[in-house]
TORLUMVEX-310015 format. One line per field, with one value per residue: x, y, z of N, C-alpha, C in turn; residue number from 1. Coordinates in Angstrom, 2 decimals. Atoms other than C-alpha are relative to their C-alpha. Layout:
BEGIN
n_c1 = [X	...]
n_c2 = [Y	...]
n_c3 = [Z	...]
ca_c1 = [X	...]
ca_c2 = [Y	...]
ca_c3 = [Z	...]
c_c1 = [X	...]
c_c2 = [Y	...]
c_c3 = [Z	...]
pos = [NUM	...]
***
This chain:
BEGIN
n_c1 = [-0.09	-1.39	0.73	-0.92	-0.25	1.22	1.35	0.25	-0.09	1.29	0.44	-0.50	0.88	1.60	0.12	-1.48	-1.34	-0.51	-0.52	-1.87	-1.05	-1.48	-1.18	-1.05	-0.59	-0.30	1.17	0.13	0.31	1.29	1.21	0.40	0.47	1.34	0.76	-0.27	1.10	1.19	0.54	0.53	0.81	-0.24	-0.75	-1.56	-0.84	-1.73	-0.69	-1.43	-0.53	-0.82	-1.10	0.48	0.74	-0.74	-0.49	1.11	0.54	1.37	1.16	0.44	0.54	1.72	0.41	0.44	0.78	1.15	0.24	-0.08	1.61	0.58	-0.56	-0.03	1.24	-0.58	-0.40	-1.56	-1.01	-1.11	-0.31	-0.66	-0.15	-0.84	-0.27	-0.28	-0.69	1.28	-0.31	0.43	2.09	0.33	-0.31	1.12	1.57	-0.04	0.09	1.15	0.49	1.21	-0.30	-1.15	-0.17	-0.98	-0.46	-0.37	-0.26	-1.26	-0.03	0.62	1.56	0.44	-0.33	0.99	1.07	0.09	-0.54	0.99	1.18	-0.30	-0.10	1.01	0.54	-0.75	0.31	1.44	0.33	0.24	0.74	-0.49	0.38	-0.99	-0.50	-1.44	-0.79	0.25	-0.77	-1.22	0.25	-1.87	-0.64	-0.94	1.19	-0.43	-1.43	-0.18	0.23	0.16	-0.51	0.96	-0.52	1.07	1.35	1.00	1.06	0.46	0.78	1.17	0.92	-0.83	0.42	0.96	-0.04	-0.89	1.02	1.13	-0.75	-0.78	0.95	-0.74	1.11	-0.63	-1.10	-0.96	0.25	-1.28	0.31	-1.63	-0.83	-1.64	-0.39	-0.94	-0.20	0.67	-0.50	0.53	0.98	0.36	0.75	1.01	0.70	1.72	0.44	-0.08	0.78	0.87	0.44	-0.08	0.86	1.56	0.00	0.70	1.73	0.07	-0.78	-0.93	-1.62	-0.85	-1.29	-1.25	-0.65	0.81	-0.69	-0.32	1.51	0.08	1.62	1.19	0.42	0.86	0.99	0.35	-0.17	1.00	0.67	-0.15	0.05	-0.87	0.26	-1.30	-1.11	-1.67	-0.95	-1.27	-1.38	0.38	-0.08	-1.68	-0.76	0.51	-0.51	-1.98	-0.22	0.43	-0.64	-1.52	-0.15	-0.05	-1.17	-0.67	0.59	0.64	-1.20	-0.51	0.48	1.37	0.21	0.28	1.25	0.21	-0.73	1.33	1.50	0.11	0.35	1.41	0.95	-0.37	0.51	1.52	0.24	-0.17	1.31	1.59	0.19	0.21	1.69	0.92	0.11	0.32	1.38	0.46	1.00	-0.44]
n_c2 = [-0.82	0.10	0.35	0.62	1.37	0.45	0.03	0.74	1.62	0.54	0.22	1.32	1.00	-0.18	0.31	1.40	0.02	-0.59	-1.18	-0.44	-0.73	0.36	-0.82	-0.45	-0.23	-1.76	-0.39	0.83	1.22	-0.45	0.00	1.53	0.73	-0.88	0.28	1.59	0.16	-0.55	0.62	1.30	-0.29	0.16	-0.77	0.84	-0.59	-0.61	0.38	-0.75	-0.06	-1.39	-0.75	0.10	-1.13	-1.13	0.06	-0.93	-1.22	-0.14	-0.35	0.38	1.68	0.32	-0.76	0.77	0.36	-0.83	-0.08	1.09	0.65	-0.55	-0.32	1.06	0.53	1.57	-0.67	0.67	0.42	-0.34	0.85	0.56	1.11	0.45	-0.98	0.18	-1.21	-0.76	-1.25	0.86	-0.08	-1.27	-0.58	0.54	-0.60	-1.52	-0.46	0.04	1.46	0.37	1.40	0.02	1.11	0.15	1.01	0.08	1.69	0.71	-0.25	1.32	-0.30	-1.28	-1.22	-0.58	-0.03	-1.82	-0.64	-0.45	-0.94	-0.64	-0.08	0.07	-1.08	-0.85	0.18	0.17	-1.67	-0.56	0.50	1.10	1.30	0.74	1.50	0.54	1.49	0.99	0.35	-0.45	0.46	0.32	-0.67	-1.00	-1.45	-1.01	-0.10	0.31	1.42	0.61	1.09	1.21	0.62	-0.54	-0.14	0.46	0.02	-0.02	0.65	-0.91	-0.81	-1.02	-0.74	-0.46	-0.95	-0.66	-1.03	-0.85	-1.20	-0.38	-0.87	0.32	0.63	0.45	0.19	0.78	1.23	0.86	1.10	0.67	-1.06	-0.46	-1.06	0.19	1.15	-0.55	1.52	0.92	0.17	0.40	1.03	-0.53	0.51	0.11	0.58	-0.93	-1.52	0.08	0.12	-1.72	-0.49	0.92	-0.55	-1.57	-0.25	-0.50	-1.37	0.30	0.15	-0.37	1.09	-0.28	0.78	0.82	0.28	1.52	0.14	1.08	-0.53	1.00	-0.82	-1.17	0.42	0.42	-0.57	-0.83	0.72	0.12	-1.23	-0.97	-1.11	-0.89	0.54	-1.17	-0.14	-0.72	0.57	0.34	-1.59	-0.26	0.76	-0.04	-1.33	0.45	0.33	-1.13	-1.48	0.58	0.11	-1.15	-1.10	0.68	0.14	-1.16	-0.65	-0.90	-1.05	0.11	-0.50	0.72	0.58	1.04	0.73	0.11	0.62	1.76	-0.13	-0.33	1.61	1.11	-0.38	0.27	1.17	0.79	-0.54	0.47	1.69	0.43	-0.84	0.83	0.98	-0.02	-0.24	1.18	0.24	1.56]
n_c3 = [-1.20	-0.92	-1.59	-0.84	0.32	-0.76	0.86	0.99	-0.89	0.00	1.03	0.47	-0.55	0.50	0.85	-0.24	0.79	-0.97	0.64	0.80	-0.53	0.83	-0.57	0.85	-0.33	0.66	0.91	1.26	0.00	-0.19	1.60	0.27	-1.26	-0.65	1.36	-0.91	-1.33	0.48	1.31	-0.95	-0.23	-1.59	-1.30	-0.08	-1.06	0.37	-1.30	-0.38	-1.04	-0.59	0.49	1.12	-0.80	0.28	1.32	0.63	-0.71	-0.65	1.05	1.65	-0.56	-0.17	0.90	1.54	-0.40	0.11	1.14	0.86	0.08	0.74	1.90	0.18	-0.55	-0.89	-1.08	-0.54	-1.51	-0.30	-0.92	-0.46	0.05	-0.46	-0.51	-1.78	-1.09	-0.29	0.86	1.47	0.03	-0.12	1.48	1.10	-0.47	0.51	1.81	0.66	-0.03	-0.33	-0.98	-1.05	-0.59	-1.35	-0.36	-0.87	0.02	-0.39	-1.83	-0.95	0.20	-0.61	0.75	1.56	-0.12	-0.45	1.31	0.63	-0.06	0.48	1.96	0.49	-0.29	1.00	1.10	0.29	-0.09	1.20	0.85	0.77	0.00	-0.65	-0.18	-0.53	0.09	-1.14	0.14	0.84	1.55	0.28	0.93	-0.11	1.44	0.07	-0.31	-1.26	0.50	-1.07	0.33	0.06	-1.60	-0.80	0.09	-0.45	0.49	-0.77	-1.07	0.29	-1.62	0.39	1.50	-0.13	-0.99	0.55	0.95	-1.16	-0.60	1.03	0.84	0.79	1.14	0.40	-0.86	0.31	-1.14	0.04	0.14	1.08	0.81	-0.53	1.17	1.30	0.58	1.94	0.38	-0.46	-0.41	-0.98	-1.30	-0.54	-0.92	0.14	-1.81	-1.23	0.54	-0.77	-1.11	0.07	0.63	-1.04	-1.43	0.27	0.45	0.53	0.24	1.20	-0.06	1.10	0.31	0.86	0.38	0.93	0.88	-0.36	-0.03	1.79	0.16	-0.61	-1.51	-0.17	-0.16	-1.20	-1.03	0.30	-0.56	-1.58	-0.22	0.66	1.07	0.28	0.38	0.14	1.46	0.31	0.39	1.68	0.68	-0.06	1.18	1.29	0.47	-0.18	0.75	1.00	-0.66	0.43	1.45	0.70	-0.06	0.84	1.30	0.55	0.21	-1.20	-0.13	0.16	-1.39	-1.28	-0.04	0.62	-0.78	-0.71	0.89	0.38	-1.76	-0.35	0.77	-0.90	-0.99	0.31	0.27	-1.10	-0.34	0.11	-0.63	-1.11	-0.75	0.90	-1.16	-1.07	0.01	-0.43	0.81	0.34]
ca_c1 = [-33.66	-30.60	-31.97	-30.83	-29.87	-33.07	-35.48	-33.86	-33.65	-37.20	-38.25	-35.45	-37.34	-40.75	-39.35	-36.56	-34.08	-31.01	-29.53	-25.70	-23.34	-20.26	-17.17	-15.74	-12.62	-12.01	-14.44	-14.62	-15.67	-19.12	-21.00	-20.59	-22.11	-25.29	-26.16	-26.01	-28.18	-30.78	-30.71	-31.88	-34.13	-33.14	-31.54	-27.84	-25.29	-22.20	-19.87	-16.39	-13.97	-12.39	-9.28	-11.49	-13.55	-10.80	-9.37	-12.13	-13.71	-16.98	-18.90	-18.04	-19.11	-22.60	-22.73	-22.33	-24.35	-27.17	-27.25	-26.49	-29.74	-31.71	-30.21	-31.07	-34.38	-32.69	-32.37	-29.10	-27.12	-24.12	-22.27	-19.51	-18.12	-16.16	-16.10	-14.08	-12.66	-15.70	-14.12	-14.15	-17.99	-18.64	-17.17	-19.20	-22.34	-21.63	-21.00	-24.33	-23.97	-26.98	-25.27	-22.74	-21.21	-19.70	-17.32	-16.61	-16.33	-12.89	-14.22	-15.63	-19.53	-20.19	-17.49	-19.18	-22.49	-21.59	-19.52	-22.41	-24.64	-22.97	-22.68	-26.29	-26.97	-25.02	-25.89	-29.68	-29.81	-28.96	-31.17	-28.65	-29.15	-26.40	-24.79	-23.07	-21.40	-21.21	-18.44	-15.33	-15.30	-11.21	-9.37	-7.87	-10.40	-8.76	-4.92	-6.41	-5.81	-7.57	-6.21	-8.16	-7.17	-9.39	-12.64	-15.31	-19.09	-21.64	-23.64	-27.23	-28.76	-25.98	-27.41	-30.58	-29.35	-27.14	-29.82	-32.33	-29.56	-27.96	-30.90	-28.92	-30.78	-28.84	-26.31	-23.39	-22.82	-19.75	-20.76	-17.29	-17.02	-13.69	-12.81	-10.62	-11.21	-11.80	-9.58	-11.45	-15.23	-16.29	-17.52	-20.44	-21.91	-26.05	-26.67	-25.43	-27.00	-29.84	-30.17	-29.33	-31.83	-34.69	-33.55	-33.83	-37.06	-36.32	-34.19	-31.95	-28.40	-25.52	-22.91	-19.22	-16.97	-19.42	-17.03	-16.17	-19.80	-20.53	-24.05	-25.73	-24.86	-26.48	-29.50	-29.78	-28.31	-30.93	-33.36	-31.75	-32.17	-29.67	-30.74	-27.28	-24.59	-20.98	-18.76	-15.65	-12.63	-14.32	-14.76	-11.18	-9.72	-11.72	-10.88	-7.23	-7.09	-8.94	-6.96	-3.73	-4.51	-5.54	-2.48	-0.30	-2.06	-2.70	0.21	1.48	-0.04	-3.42	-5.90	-6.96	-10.51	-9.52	-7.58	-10.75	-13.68	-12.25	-12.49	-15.84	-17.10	-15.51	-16.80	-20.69	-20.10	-19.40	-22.44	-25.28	-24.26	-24.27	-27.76	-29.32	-28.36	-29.25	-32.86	-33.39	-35.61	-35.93]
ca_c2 = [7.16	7.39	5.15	3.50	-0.29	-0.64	0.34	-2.06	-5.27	-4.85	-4.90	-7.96	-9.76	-9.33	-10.71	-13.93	-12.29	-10.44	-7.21	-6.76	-5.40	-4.59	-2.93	-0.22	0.35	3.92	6.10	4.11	0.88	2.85	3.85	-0.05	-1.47	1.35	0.78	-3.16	-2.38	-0.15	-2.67	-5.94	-3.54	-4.00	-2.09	-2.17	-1.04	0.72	-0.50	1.80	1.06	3.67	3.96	3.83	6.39	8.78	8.21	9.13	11.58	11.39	13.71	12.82	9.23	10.11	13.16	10.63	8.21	10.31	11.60	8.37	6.93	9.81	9.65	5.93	5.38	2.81	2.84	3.04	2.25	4.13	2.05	1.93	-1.34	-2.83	0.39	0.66	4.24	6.21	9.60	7.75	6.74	10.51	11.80	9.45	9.79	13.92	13.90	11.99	8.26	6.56	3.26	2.48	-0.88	-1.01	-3.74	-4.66	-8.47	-8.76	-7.34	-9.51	-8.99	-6.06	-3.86	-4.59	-4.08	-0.33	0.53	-0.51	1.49	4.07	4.11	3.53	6.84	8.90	7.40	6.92	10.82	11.61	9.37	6.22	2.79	0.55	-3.24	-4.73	-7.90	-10.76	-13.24	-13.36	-13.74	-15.16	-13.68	-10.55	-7.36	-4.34	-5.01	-6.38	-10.21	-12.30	-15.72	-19.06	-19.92	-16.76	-17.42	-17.67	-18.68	-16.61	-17.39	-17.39	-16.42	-13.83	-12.84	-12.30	-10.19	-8.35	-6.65	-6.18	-4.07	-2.65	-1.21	-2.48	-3.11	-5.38	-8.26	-9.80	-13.32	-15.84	-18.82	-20.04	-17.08	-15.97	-12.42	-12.32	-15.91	-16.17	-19.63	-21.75	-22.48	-21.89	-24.44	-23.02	-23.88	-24.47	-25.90	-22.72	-19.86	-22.26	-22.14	-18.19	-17.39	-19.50	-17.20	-13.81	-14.70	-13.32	-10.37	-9.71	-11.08	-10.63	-12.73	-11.16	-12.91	-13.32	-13.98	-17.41	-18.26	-21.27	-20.48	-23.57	-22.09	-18.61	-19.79	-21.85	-19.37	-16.94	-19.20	-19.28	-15.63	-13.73	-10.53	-8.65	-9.90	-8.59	-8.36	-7.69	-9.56	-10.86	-7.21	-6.29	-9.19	-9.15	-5.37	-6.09	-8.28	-6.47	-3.57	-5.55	-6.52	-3.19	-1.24	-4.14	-4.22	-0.63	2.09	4.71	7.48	6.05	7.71	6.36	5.43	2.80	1.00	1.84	0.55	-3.25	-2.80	-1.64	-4.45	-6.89	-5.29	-5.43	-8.71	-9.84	-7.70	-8.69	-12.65	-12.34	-9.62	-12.44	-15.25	-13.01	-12.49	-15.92	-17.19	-20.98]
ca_c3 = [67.57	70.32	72.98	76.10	76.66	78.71	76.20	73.43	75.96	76.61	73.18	72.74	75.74	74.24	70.99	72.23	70.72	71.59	70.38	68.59	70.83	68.81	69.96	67.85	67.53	65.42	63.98	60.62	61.76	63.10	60.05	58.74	61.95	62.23	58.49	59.12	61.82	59.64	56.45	59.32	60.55	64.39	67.39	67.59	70.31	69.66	72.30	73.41	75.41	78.03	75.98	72.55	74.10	74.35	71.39	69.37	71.59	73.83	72.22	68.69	69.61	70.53	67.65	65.01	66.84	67.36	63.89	62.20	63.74	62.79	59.09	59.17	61.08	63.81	67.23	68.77	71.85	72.58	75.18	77.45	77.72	80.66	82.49	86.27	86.45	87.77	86.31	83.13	83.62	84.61	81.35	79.05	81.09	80.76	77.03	76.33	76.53	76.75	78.59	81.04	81.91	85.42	85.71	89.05	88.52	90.15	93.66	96.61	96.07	98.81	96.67	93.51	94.65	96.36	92.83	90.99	92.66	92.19	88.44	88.60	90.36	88.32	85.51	86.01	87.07	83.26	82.15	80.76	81.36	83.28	83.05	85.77	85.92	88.40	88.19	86.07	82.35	81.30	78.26	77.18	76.16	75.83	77.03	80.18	80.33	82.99	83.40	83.29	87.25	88.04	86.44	88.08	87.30	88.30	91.50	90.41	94.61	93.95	90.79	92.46	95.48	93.20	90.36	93.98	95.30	92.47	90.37	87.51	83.57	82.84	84.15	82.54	83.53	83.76	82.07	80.01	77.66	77.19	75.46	72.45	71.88	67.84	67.04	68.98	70.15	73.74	76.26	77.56	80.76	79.79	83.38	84.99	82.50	83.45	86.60	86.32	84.38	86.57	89.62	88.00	86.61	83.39	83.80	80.71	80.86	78.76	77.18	76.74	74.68	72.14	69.26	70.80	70.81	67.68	66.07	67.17	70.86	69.83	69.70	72.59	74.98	73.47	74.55	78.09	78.42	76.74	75.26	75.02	73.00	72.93	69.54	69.44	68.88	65.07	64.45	64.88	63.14	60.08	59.76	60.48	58.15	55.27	56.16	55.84	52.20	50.91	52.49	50.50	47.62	46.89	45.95	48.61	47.31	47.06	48.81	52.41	51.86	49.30	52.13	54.56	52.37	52.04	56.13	56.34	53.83	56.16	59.21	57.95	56.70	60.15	61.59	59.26	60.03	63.59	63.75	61.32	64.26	67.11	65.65	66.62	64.08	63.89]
c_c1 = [1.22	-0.80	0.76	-0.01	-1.91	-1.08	0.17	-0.06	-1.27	-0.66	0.86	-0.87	-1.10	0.31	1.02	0.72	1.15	0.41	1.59	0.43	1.66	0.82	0.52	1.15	0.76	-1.95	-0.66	-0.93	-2.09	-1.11	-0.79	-1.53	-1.68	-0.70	-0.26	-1.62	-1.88	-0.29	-0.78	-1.30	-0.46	0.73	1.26	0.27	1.14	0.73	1.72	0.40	0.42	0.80	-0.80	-0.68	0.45	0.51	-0.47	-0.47	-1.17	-0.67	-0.17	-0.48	-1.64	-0.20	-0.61	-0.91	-1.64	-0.16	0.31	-1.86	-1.27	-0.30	-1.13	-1.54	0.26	-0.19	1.09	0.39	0.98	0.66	1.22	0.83	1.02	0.84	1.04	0.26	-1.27	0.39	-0.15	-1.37	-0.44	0.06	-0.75	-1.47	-0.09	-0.02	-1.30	-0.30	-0.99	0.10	0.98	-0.05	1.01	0.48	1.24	-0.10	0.76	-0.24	-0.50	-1.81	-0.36	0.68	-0.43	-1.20	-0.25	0.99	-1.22	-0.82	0.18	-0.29	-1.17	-0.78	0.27	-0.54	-1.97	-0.49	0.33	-0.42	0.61	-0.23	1.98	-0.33	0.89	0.13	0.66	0.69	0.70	-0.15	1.91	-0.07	0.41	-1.37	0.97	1.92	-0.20	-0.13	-0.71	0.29	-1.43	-0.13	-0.71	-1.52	-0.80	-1.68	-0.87	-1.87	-1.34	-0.89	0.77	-0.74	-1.32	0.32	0.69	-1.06	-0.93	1.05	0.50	-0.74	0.42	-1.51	0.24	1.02	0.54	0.50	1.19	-0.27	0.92	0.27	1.29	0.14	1.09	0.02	-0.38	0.95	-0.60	-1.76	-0.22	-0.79	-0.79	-0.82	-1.36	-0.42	-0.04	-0.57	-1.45	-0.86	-0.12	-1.21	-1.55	0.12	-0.26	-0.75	-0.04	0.77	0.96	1.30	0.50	0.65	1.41	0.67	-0.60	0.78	0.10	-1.21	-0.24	-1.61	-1.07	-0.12	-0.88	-1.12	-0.79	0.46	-1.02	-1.20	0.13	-0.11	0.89	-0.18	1.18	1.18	0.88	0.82	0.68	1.14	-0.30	-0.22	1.66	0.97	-0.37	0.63	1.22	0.37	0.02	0.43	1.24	0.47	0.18	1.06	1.25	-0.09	0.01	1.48	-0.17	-0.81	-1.74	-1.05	-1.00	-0.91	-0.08	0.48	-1.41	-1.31	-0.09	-0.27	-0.91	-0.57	-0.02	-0.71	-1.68	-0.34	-0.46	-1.45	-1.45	-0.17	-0.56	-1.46	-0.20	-0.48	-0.43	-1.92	-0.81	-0.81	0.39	0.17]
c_c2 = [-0.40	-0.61	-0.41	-1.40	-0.41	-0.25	-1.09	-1.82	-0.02	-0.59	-1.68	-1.35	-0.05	-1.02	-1.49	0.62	0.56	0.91	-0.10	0.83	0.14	1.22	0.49	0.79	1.35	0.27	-0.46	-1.01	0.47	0.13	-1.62	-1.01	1.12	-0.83	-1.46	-0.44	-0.24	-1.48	-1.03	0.30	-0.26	1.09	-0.56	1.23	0.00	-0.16	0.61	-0.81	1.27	0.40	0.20	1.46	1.63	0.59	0.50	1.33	-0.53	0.49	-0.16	-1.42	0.37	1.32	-1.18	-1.08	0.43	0.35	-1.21	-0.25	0.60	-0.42	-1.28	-0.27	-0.75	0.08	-0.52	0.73	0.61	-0.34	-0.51	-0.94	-0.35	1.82	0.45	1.02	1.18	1.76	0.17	0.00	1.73	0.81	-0.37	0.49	1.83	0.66	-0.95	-1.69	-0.55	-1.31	-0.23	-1.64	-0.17	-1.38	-0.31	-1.46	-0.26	0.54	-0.78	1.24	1.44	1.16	0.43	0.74	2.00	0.52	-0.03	1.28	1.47	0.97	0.60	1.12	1.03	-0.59	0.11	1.81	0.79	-0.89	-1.08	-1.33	-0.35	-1.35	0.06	-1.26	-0.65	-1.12	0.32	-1.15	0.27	0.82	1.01	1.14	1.73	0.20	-1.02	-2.12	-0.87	-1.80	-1.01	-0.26	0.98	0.01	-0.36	-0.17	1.24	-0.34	0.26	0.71	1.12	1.34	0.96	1.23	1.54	1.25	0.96	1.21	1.38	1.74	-0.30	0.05	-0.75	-1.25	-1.34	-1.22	-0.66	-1.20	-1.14	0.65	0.40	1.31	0.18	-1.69	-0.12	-1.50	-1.29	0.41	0.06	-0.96	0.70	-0.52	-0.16	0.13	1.67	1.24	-0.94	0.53	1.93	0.68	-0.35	0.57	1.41	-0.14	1.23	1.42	-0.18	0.20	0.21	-1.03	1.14	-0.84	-0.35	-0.90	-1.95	-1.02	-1.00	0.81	-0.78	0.56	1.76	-0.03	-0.66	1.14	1.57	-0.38	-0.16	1.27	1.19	0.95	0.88	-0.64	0.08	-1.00	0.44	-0.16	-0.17	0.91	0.23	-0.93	-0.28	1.37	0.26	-0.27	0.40	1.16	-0.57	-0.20	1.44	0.52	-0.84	-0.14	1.66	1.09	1.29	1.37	-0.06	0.37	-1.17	-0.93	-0.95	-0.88	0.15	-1.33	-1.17	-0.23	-0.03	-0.72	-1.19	0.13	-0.39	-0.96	-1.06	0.30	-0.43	-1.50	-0.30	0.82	-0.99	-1.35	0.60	0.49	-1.39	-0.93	-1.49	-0.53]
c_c3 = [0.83	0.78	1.11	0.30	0.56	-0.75	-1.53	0.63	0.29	-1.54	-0.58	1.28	-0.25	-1.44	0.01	-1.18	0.64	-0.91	-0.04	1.08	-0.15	0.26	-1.54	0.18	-0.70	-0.99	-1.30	-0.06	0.37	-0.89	-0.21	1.13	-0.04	-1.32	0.16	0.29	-0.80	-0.87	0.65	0.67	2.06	0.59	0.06	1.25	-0.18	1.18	0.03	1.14	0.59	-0.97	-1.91	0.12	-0.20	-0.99	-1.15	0.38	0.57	-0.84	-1.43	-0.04	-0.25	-0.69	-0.76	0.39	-0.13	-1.38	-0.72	0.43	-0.35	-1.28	-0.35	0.54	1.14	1.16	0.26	1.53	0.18	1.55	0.81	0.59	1.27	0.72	1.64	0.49	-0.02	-0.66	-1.66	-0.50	0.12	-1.37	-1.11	0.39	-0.62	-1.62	-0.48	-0.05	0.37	1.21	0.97	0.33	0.71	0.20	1.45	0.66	0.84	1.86	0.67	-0.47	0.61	-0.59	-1.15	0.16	0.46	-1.24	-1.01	0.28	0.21	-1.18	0.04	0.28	-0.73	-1.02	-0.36	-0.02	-1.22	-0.92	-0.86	0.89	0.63	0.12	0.83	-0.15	1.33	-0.63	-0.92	-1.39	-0.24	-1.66	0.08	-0.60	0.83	0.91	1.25	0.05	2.05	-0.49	0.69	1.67	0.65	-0.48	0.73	-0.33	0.60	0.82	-0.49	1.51	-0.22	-0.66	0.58	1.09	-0.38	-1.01	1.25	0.48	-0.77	-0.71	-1.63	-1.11	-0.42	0.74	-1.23	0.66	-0.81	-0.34	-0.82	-1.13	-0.08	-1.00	-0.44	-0.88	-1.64	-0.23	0.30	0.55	1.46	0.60	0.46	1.11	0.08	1.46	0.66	-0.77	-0.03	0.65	0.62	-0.50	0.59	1.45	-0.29	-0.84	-1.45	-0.61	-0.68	0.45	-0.87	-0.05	-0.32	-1.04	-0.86	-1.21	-0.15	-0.27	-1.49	-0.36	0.26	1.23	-0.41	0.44	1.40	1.08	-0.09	0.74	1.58	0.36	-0.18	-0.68	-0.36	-0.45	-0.78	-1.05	0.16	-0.86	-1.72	-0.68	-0.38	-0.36	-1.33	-0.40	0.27	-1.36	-1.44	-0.33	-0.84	-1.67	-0.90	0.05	-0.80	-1.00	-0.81	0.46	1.31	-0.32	-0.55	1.05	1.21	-0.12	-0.75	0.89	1.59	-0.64	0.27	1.56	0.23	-0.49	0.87	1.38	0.04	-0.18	1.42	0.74	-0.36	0.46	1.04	0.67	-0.59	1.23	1.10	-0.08	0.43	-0.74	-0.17	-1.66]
pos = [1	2	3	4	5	6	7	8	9	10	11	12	13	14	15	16	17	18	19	20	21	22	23	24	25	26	27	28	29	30	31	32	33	34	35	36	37	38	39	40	41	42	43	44	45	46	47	48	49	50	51	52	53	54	55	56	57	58	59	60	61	62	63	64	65	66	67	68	69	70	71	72	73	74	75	76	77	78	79	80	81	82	83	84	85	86	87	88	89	90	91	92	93	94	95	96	97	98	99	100	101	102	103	104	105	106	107	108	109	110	111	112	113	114	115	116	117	118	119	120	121	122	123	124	125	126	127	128	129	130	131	132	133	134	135	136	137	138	139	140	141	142	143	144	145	146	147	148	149	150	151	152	153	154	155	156	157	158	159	160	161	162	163	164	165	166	167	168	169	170	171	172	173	174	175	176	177	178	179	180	181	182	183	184	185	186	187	188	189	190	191	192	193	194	195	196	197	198	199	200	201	202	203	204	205	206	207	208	209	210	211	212	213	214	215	216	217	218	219	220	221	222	223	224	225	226	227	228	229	230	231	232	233	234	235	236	237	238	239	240	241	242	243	244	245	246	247	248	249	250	251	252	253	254	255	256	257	258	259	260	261	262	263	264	265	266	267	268	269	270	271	272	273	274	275	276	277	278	279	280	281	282]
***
């Protein structure tokens, strides 16, 4: 079924686990990632960016969406990722998106809090689900680079005043993630997704930056209350890479889909690993 983030984060807080949230970046990489989903037998979330968004199209996004999970049995997420230009959000919401994630990290608290709630009106009035986000998560996702000198954690009293106001389903949290990281292992702050998690009493957070993430930390930050957790960067360098070989390997007038395929193998590969670790299973 097409659902919305809300209805698969309950079912991941009922079960300590967390649900796949994997950024795609052309129509191709989609299929891999649903099927994935079906063979594990879990809920996944297809995650766009704005400019991904466009690129593809809105409504062909949540066509093939929607009919994939049919085809397949699954439920799925269709999911705006790292959202800020409210014309933007309007357009996804209007063509059918089930999710929305308002990122308004980089404002002082009272601007985030009246942008969220926003989103969350518009968005809740056609029936999609909304993530916001509360401090600053460093790296680069989608062109946009935030530097190390502005991260910030975030506040868990914050946290709490922030969902009460908001209406939010969701909240993304600053705990030493970094997006695009993939060479190295993040530092992870335990203490402070803690102490976060012991103030909103349960309410499902997110991790960005998952990539960075080791697999001994999966687990434990599952355990700290993490039901949402963002894929990207290990998507898009596996299928780079895989990509890179085929179009070198394989003659000019060969057709496309043999230079696709080794992509999409690579892509799933990465997918069933990291649904297998976010089912939590000791």
């Amino acid at each position: 079924m097409y659902v919305t983030l809300r209805e698969v984060l309950a079912e991941a807080q009922s079960l300590n686990m967390a649900i796949g949230a994997f950024n795609t970046h052309n129509l191709e990489m989609l299929p891999a990632i649903i099927r994935v989903a079906a063979k594990e037998k879990t809920p996944v979330i297809i995650q766009t960016s704005e400019g991904t968004a466009s690129y593809i199209g809105h409504r062909n996004l949540v066509a093939v969406c929607k009919s994939m999970a049919d085809e397949y049995g699954v439920n799925v997420v269709l999911h705006l990722d790292h959202a800020k230009n409210f014309d933007e959000i309007r357009k996804a919401v209007d063509a059918g998106y089930s999710s929305i994630m308002f990122d308004g990290s980089a404002l002082p608290i009272k601007e985030n809090i009246l942008g969220t709630k926003r989103v969350v009106d518009y968005a809740k009035a056609a029936g999609a689900s909304v993530e916001g986000e509360l401090g600053t998560v460093g790296g680069t996702e989608d062109g946009v680079v935030v530097a190390q000198s502005e991260v910030c954690y975030t506040d868990p009293e914050q946290a709490v005043e922030f969902i009460e106001k908001t209406g939010i389903d969701a909240l993304a949290v600053a705990i030493g993630t970094n997006h695009g990281q993939y060479k190295s292992k993040t530092n992870i702050s335990f203490n402070q997704l803690e102490k976060i998690r012991d103030a909103v009493n349960g309410f499902p957070l997110v991790i960005h930056g998952g990539t960075g993430v080791s697999d001994e930390d999966v687990h434990r930050v599952i355990d700290l209350g993490i039901r949402k957790f963002n894929v990207g960067t290990d998507l898009l360098v596996n299928w780079n890479i895989a990509s890179k070989k085929a179009y070198n390997e394989l003659k000019e007038n060969a057709s496309n889909r043999n230079m696709v395929l080794p992509a999409q193998e690579a892509v799933a590969e990465v997918v069933e690993h990291r649904i297998k670790l976010f089912k939590n299973i000791a």
